[in-house]
TILOMAR-425138 format. One record per residue (C-alpha): residue number from 0; x, z, y. Coordinates in Angstrom, 1 decimal. Layout:
N
<pos = NUM	px = X	pz = Z	py = Y> .
...
This chain:
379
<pos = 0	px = 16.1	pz = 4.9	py = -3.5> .
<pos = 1	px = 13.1	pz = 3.0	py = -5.3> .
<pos = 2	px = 13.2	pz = 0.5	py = -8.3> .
<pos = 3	px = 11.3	pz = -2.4	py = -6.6> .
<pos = 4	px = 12.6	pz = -5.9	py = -6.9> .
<pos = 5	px = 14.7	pz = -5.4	py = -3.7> .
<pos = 6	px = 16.1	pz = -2.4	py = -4.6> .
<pos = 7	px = 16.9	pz = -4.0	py = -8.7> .
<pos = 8	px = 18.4	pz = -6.7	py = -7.0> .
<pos = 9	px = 20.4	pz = -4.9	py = -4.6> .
<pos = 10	px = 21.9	pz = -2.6	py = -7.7> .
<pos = 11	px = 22.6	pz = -5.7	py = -10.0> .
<pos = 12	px = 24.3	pz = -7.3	py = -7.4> .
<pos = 13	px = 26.6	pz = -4.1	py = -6.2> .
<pos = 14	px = 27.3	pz = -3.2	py = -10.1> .
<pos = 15	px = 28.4	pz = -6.8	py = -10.6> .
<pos = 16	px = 31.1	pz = -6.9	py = -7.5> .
<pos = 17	px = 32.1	pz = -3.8	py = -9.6> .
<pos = 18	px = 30.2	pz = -1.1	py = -7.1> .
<pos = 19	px = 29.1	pz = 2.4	py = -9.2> .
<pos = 20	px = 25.5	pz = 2.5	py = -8.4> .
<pos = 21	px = 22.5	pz = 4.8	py = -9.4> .
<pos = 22	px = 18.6	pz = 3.7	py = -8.8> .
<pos = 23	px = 16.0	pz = 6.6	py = -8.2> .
<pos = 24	px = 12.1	pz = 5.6	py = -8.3> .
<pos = 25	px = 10.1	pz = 8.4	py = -6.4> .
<pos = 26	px = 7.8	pz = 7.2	py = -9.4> .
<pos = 27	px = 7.4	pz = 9.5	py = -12.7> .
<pos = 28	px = 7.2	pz = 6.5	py = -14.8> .
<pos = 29	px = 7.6	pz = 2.1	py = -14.2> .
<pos = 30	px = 4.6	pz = 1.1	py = -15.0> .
<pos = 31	px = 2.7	pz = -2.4	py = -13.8> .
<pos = 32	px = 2.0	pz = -2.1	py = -10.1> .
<pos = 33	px = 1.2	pz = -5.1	py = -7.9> .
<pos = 34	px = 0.1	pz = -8.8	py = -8.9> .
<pos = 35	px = 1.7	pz = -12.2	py = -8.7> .
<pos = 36	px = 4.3	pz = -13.2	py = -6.0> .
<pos = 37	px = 5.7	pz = -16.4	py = -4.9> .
<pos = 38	px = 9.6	pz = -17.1	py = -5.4> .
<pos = 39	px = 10.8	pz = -19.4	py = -2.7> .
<pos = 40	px = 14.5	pz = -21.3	py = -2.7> .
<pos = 41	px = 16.1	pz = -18.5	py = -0.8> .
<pos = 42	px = 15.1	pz = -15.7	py = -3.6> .
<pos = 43	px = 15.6	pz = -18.3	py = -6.7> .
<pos = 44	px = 19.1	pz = -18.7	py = -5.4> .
<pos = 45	px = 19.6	pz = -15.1	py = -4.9> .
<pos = 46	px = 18.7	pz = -15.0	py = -9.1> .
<pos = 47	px = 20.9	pz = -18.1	py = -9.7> .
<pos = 48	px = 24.0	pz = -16.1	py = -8.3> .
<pos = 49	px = 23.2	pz = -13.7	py = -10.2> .
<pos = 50	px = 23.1	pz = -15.4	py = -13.7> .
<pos = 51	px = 19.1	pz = -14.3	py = -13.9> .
<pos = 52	px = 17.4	pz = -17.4	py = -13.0> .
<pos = 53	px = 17.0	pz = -18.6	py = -16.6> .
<pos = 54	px = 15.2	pz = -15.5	py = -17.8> .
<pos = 55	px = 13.1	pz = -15.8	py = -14.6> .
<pos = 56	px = 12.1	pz = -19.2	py = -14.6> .
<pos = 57	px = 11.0	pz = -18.6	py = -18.2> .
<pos = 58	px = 8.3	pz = -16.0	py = -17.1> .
<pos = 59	px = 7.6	pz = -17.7	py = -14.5> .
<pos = 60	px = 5.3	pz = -21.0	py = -13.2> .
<pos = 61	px = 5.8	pz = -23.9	py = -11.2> .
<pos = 62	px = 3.7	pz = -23.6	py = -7.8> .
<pos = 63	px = 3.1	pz = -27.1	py = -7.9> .
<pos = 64	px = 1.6	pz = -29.0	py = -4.9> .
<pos = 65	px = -0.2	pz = -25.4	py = -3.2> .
<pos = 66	px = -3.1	pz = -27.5	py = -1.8> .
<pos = 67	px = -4.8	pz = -25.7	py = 1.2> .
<pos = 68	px = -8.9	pz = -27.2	py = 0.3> .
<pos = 69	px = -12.5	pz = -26.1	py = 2.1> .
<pos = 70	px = -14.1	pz = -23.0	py = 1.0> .
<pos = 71	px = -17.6	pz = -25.0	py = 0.0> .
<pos = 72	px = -16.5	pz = -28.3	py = -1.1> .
<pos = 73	px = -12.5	pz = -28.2	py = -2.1> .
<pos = 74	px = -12.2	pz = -31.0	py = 0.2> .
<pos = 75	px = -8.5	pz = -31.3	py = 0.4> .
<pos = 76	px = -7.8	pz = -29.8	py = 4.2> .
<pos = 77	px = -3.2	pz = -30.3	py = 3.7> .
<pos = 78	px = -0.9	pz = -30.4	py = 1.1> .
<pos = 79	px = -1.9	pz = -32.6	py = -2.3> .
<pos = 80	px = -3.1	pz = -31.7	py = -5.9> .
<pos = 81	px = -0.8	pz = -31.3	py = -8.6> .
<pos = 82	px = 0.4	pz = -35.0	py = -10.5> .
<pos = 83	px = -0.5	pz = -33.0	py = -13.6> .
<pos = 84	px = 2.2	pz = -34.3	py = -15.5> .
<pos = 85	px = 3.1	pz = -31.7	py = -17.9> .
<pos = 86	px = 6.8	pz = -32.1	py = -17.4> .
<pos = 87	px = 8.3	pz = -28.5	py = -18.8> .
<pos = 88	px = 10.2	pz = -26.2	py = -16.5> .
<pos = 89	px = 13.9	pz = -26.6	py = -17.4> .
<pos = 90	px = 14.3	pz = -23.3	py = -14.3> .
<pos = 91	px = 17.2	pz = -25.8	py = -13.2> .
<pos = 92	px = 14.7	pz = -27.6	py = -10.7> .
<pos = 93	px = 14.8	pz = -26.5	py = -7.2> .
<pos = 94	px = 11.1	pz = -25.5	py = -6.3> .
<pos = 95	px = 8.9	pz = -22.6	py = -5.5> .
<pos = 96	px = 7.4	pz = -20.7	py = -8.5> .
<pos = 97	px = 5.3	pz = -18.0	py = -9.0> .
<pos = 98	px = 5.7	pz = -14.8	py = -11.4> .
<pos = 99	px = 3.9	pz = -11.9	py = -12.1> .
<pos = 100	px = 5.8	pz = -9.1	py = -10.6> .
<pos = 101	px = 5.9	pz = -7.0	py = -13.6> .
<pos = 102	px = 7.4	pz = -9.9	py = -15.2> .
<pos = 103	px = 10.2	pz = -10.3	py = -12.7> .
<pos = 104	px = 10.5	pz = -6.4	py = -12.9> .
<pos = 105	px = 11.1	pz = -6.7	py = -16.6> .
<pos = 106	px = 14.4	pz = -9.3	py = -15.7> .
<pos = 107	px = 15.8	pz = -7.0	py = -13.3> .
<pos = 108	px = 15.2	pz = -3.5	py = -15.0> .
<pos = 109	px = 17.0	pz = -5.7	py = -18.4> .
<pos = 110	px = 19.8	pz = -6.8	py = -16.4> .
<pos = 111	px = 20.8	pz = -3.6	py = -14.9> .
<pos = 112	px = 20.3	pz = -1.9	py = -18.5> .
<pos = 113	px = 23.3	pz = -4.6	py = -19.3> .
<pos = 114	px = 25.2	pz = -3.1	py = -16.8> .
<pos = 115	px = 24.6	pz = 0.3	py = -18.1> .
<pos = 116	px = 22.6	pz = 1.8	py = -15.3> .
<pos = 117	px = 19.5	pz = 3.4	py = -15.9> .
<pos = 118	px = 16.6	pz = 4.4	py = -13.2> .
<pos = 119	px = 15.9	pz = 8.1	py = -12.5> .
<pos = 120	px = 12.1	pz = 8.5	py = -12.2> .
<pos = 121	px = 10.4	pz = 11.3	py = -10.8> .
<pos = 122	px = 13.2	pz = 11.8	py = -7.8> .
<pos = 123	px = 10.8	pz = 11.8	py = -4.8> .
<pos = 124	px = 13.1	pz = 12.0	py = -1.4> .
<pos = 125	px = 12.3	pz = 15.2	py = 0.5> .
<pos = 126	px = 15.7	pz = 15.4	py = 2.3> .
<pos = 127	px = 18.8	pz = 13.5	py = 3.2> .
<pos = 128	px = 22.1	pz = 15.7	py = 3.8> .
<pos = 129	px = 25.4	pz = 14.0	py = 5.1> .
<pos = 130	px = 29.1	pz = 15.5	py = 5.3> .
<pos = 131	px = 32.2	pz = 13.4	py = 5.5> .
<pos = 132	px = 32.6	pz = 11.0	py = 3.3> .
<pos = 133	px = 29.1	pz = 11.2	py = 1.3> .
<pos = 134	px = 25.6	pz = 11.8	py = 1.5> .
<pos = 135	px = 23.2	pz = 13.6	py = -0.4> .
<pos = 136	px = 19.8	pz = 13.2	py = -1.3> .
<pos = 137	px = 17.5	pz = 16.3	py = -2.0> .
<pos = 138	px = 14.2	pz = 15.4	py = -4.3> .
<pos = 139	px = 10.8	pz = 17.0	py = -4.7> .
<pos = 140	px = 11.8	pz = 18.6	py = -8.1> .
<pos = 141	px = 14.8	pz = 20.2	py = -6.9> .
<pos = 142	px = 17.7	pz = 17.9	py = -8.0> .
<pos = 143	px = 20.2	pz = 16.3	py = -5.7> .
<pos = 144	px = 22.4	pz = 12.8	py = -6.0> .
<pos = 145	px = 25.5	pz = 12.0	py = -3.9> .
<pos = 146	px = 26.9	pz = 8.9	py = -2.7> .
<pos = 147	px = 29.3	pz = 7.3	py = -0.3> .
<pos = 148	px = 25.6	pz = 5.4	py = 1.4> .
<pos = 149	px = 22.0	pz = 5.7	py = 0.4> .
<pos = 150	px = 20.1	pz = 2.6	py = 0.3> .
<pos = 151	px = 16.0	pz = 2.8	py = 1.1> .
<pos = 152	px = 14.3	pz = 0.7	py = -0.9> .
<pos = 153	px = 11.3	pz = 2.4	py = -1.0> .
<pos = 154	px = 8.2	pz = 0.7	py = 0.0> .
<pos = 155	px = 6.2	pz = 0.2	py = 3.0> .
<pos = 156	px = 5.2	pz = 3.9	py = 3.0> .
<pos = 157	px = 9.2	pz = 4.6	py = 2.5> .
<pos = 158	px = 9.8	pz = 8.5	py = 2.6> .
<pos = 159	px = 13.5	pz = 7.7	py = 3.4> .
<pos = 160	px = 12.7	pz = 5.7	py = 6.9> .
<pos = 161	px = 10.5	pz = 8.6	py = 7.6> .
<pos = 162	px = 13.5	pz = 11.1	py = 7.2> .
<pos = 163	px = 15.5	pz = 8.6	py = 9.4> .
<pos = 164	px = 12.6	pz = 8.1	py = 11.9> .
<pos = 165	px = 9.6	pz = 10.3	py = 12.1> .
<pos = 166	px = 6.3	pz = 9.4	py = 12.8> .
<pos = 167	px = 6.7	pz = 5.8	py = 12.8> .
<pos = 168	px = 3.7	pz = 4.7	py = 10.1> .
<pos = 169	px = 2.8	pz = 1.8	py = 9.1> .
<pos = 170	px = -0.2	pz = 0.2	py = 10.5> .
<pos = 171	px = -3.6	pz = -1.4	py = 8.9> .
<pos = 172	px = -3.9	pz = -4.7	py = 9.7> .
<pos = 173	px = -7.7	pz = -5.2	py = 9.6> .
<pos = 174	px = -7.0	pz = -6.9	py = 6.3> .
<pos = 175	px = -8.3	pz = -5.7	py = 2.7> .
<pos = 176	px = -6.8	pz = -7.9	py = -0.4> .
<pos = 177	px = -8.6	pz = -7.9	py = -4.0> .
<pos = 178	px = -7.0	pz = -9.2	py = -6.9> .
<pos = 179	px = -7.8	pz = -9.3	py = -10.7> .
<pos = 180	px = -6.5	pz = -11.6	py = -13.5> .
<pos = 181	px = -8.3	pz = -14.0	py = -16.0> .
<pos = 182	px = -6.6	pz = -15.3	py = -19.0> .
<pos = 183	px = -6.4	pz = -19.0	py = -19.1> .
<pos = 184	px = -8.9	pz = -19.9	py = -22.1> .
<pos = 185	px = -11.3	pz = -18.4	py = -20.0> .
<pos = 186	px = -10.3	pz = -19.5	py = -16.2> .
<pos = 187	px = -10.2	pz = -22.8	py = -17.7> .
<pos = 188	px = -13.1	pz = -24.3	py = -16.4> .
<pos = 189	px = -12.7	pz = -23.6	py = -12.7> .
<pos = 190	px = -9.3	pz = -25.1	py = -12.6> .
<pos = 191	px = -10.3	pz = -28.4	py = -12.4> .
<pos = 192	px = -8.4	pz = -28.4	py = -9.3> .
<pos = 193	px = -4.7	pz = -27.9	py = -10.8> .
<pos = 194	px = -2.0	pz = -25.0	py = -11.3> .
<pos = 195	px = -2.7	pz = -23.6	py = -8.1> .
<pos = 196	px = -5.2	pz = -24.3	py = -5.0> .
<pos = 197	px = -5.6	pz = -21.9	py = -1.3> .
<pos = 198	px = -9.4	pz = -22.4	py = -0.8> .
<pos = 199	px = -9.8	pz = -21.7	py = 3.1> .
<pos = 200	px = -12.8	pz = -19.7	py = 5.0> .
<pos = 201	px = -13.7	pz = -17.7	py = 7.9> .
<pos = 202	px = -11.8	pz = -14.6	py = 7.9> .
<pos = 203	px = -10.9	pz = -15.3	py = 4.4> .
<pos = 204	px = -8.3	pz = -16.6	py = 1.9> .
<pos = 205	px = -8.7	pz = -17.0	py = -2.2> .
<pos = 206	px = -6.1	pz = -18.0	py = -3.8> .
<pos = 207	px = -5.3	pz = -18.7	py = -7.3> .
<pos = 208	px = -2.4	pz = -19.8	py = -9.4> .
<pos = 209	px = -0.8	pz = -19.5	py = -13.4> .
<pos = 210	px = 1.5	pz = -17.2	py = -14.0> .
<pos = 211	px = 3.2	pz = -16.2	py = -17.7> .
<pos = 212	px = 4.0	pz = -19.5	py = -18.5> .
<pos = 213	px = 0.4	pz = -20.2	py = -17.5> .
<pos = 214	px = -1.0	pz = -17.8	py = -20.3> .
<pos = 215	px = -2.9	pz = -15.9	py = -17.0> .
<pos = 216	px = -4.3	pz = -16.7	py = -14.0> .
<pos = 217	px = -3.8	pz = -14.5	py = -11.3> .
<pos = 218	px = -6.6	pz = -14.4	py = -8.1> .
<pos = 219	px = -6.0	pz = -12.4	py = -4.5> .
<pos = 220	px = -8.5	pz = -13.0	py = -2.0> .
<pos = 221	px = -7.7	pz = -11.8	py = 1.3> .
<pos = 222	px = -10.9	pz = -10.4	py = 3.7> .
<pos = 223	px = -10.3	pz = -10.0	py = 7.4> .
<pos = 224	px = -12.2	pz = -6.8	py = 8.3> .
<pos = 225	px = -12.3	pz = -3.8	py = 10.4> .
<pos = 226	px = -13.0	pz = -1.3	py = 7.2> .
<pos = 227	px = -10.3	pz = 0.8	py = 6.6> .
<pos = 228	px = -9.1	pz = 0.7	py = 2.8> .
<pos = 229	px = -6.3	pz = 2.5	py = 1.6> .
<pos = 230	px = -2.9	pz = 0.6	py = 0.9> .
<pos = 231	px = -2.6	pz = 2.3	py = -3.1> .
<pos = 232	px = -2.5	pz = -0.8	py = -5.6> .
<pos = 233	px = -5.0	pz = 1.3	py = -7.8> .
<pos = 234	px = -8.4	pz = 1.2	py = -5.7> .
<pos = 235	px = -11.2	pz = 0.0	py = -7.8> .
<pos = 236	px = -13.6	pz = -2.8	py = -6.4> .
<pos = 237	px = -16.5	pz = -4.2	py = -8.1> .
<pos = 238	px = -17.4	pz = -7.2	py = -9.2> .
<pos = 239	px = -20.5	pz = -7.6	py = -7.0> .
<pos = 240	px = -18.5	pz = -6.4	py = -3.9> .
<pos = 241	px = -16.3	pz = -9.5	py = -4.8> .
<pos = 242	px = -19.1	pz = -12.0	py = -5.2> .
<pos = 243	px = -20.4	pz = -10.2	py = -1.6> .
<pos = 244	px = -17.3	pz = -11.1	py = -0.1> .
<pos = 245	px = -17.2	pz = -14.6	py = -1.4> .
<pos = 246	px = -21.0	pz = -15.7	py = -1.3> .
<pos = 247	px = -21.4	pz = -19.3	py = -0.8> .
<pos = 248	px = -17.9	pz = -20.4	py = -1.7> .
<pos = 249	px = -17.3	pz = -22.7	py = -3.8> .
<pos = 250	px = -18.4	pz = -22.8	py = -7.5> .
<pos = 251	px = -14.6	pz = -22.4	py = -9.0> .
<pos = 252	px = -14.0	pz = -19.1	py = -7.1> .
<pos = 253	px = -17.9	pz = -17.8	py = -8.0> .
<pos = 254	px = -16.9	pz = -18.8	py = -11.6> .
<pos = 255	px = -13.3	pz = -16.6	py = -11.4> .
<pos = 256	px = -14.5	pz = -13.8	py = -10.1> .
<pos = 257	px = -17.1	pz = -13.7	py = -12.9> .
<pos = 258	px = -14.2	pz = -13.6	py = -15.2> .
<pos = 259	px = -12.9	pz = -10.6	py = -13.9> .
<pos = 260	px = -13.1	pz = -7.9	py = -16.1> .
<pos = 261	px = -11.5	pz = -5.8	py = -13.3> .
<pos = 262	px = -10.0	pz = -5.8	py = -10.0> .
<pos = 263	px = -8.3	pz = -3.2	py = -7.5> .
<pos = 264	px = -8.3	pz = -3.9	py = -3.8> .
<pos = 265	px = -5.6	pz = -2.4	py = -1.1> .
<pos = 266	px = -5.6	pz = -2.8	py = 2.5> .
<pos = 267	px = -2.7	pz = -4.8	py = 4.0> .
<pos = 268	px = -0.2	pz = -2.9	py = 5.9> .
<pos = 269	px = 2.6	pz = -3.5	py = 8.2> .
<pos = 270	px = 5.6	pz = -1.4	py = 9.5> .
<pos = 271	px = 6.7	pz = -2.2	py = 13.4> .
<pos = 272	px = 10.5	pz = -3.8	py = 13.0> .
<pos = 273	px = 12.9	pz = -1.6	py = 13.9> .
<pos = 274	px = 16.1	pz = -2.4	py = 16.0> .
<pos = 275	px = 18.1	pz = -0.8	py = 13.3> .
<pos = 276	px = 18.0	pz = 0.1	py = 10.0> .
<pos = 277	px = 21.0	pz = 2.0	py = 9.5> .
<pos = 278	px = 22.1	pz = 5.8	py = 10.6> .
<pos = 279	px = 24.9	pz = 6.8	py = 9.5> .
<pos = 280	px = 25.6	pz = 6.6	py = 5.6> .
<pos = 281	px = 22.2	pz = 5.9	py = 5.0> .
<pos = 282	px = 20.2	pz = 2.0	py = 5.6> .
<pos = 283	px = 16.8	pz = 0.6	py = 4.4> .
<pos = 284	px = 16.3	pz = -2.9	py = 2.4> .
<pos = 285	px = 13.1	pz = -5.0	py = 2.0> .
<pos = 286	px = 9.1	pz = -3.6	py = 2.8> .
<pos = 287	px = 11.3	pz = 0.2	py = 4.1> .
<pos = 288	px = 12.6	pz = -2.3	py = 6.7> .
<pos = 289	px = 10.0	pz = -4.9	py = 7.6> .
<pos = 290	px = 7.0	pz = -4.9	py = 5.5> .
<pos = 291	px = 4.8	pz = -8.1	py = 6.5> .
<pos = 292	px = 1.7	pz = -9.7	py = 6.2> .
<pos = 293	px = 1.6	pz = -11.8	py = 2.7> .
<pos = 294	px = 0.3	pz = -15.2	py = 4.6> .
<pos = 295	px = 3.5	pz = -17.1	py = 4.4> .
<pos = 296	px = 4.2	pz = -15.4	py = 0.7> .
<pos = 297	px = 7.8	pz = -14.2	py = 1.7> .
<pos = 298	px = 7.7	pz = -10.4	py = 1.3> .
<pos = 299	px = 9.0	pz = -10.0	py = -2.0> .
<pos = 300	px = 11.8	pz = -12.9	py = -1.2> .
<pos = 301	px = 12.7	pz = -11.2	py = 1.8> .
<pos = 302	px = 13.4	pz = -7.7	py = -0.5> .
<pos = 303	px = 15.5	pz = -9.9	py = -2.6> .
<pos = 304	px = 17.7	pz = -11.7	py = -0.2> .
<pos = 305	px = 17.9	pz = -8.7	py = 1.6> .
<pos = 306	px = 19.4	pz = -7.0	py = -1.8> .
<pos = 307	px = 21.9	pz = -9.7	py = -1.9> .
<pos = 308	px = 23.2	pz = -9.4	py = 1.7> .
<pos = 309	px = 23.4	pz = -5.8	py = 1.2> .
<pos = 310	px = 25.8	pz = -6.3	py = -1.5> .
<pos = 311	px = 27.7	pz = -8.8	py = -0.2> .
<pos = 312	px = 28.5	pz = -7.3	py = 3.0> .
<pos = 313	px = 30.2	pz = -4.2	py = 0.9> .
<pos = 314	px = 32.0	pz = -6.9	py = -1.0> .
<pos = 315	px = 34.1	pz = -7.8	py = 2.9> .
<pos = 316	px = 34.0	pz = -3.9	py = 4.4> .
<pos = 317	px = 35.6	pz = -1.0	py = 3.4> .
<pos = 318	px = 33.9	pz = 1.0	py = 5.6> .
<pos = 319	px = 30.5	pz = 1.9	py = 5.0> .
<pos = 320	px = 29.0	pz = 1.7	py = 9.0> .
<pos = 321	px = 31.1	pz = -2.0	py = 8.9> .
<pos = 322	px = 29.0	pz = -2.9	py = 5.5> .
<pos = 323	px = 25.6	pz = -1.7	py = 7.3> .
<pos = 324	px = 26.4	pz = -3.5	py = 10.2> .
<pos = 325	px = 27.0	pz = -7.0	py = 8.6> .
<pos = 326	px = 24.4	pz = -6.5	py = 6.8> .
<pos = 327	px = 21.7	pz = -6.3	py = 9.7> .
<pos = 328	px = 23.6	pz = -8.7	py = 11.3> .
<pos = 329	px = 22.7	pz = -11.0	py = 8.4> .
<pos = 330	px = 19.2	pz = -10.2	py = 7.6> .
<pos = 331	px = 18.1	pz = -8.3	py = 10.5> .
<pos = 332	px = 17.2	pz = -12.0	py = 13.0> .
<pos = 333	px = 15.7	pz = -13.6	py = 9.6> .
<pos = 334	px = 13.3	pz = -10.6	py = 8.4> .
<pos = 335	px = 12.3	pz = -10.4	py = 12.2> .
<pos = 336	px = 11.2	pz = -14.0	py = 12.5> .
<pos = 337	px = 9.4	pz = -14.2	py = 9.1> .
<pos = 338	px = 7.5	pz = -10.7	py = 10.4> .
<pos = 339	px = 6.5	pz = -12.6	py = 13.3> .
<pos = 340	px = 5.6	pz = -16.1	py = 11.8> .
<pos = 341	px = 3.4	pz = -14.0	py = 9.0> .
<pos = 342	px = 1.3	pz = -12.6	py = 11.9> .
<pos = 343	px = 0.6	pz = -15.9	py = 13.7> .
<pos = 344	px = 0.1	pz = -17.4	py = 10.4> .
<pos = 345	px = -2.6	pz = -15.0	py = 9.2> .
<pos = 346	px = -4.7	pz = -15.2	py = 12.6> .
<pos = 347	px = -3.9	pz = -19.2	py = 12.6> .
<pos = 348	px = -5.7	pz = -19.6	py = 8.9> .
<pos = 349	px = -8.2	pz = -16.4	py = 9.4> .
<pos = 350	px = -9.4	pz = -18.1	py = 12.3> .
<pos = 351	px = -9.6	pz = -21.9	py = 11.4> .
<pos = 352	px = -13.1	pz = -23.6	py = 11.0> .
<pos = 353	px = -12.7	pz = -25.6	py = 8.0> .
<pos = 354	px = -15.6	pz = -27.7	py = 8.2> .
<pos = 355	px = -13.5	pz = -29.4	py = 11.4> .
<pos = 356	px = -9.9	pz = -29.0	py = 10.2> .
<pos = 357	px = -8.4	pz = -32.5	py = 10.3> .
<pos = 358	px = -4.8	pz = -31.0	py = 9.5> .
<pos = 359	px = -3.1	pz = -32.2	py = 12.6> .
<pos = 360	px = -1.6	pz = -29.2	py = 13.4> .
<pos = 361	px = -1.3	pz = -27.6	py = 10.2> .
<pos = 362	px = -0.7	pz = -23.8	py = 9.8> .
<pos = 363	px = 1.8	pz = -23.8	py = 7.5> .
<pos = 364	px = 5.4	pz = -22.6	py = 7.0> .
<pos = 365	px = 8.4	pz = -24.1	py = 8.5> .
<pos = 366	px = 10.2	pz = -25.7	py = 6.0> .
<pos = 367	px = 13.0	pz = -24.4	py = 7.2> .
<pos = 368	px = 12.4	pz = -21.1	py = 7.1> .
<pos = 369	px = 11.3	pz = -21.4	py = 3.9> .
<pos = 370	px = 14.2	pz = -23.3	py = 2.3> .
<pos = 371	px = 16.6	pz = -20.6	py = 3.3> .
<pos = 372	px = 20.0	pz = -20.1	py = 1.1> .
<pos = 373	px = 20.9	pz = -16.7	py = 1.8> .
<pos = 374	px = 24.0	pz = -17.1	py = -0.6> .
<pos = 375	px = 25.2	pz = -20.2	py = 1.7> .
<pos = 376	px = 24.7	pz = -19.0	py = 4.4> .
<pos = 377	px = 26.9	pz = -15.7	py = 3.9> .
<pos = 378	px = 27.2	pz = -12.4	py = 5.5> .
């Protein structure tokens, strides 16, 4: 269930190990939903295995040097500016990138069309049924679809881990993200500062980077706030709620967000990790699972890795309880610690005072963690 990246990836991989698979998106139509997303080592390798990482790379931008700088002055707080040396993306190098998720949803949804599976839209979960050897879905419009496992791949408001658990909802983080996009020509002149900079501030985050082979720039600006918004990609904000929110920054954000012709803003949410996943034939994969904080830029990689595991652990066990169970055994301690780390990392940059940051202790990833090979390391 659900045609998210995690869940693409999770089909591609089980139709290519010679699984039958079907996708259904609670969705009535794909359309463009979310913004730009990072693509670390572990999901680029996930694509390489896959034989995707070409058409990926080519939608997609080098990160470059992700300088963290001051909110006022850009003073460079960690990291380093881009070299700026123009060398092309070959998509062979090994280095973060980021793509615009509709993008990386084009790959995926091409891919599995190769492997002649299409995505049911419109199948909303309203009941899960099991009996021997299979399980059965129920959706809102009155269909039904039967399989030896149902996989949950369904969001961070996943209608198939409320089935499995009730009453366990996710949880507003006192965070409310904004995001629009500016075409290159005219973001030009506030990117003096390279492909992509983090500009650091009390309770907030702006971030910008090129994305579509650098044809758009995409911002997010993260506010730490007690507010309530809702967590639906579609909520409108204004340009001078924006410029309210960002007052006295420095001159390259005031000059993006007066690009913006518009921007939507969505409240951050979390869901509490769970000690399983799995219930009988039926398990969750990526944001259904553990749905994290975007400060370390890992939530979409951890869908994707997850989708992998998934399909590698039915590639060793017959049985589909065995399959589950190496599966969480695989990505269950990983997802839990990147949950975690994404929590201290926001209230490590929310609460830093950048005018005294000297970057000695410097909140930033473990490198490590982030240079994860799921496909070497197995299931």
């Amino acid at each position: 269930m659900g045609a998210g990246l995690g869940g693409l990836t999770a089909a591609i991989a089980l139709r290519q190990r010679g699984f039958a698979v079907e996708v259904h998106e609670a969705a009535t139509a794909l359309g463009e939903v979310g913004a730009g997303l990072t693509l670390g080592r572990g999901a680029q390798s996930v694509f390489r295995a896959l034989g995707l990482q070409a058409a990926v790379a080519a939608r997609a931008c080098p990160a470059g040097a992700l300088p963290f700088v001051h909110y006022r002055t850009a003073r460079l707080l960690m990291g380093g500016f881009d070299s700026g040396d123009g060398t092309p993306d070959d998509g062979v190098a090994d280095i973060v990138r980021h793509i615009y998720r509709a993008d990386l949803q084009a790959v995926l949804l091409a891919a599995l069309a190769d492997l002649e599976v299409t995505v049911a839209t419109g199948h909303a979960p309203v009941g899960i049924d099991e009996g021997g050897d299979r399980v059965t879905a129920r959706f809102a419009d009155g269909s039904t679809a039967q399989g030896a496992a149902l996989v949950g791949a369904d969001g961070v408001r996943s209608a198939v881990r409320e089935l499995l658990w009730p009453r366990d909802a996710p949880r507003f983080t006192d965070h409310v993200a904004y995001r629009f996009l500016v075409p290159a020509a005219e973001a030009a002149p506030f990117m003096g500062l390279g492909r992509s900079v983090i500009f650091m501030g009390p309770q907030r985050t702006f971030n910008r980077y090129t994305m579509c082979g650098g044809s758009v720039v995409n911002c997010a600006g993260i506010v730490e706030t007690t507010a309530w918004a809702g967590e639906g990609w579609s909520i409108p904000a204004t340009r001078d709620e924006l410029l309210a929110a960002f007052a006295g920054w420095h001159p390259d954000v005031i000059g993006l967000i007066g690009c913006a012709a518009s921007s939507i803003k969505w409240g951050l949410y979390d869901r509490a990790v769970l000690p399983r996943w799995s219930r009988g034939r039926v398990t969750l994969l990526g944001d259904a699972a553990h749905a994290m904080l975007p400060f370390l830029g890992m939530g979409a990689a951890m869908a994707i890795e997850d989708g992998w595991a998934l399909a590698a652990a039915f590639s060793r066990e017959a049985a589909v309880e065995d399959a589950f169970a190496r599966y969480e055994a695989a990505r269950g301690p990983r997802t839990a610690l990147l949950h975690a780390k994404s929590i201290i990392q926001g209230k490590v940059t929310q609460s830093l005072d950048p005018d005294t940051f000297d970057g000695a202790s410097a909140p930033v990833g473990d490198p490590a963690i982030m240079a994860y090979d799921p496909v070497a390391a197995g299931v």
